[in-house]
C-alpha positions, 0 to 999 in steps of 0.5 A, spaced: 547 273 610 544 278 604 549 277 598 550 281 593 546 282 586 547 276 582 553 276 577 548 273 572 541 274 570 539 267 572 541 265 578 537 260 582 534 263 587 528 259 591 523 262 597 524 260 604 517 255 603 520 251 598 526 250 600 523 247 608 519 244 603 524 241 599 528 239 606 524 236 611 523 242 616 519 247 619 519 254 615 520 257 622 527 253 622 529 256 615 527 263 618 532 262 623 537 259 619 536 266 614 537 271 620 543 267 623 546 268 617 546 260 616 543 261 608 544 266 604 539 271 601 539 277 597 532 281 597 527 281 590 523 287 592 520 285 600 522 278 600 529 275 602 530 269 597 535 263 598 540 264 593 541 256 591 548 257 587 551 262 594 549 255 599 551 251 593 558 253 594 558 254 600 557 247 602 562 245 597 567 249 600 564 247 607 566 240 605 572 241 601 571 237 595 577 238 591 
């Protein structure tokens, strides 16, 4: 799921490497999740990055923190 161009200049966004790197799985599994849609990207240049703050409220919508 591609998003938007951010709202603000300094929104977090991380590559696909360092997000398994910092989840504990394969790269091949954060692609998968990237072309199912299940992790949103926006492209900066050729490269899709995770955009941190979309999945940050995505998980918190998802969990119904209110």
């Amino acid at each position: 799921m591609e998003t938007p161009a951010p709202e603000q200049p300094n929104t977090p966004l991380m590559s696909k490497e360092r997000f398994a790197q910092l989840t504990g799985v394969g790269e091949e599994v954060v692609r998968g999740w990237i072309n199912k849609g299940y992790i949103p990207t926006m492209k900066i240049g050729r490269y899709p990055l995770i955009n941190m703050e979309v999945l940050r409220r995505m998980c918190l919508e998802a969990e119904d923190w209110e």
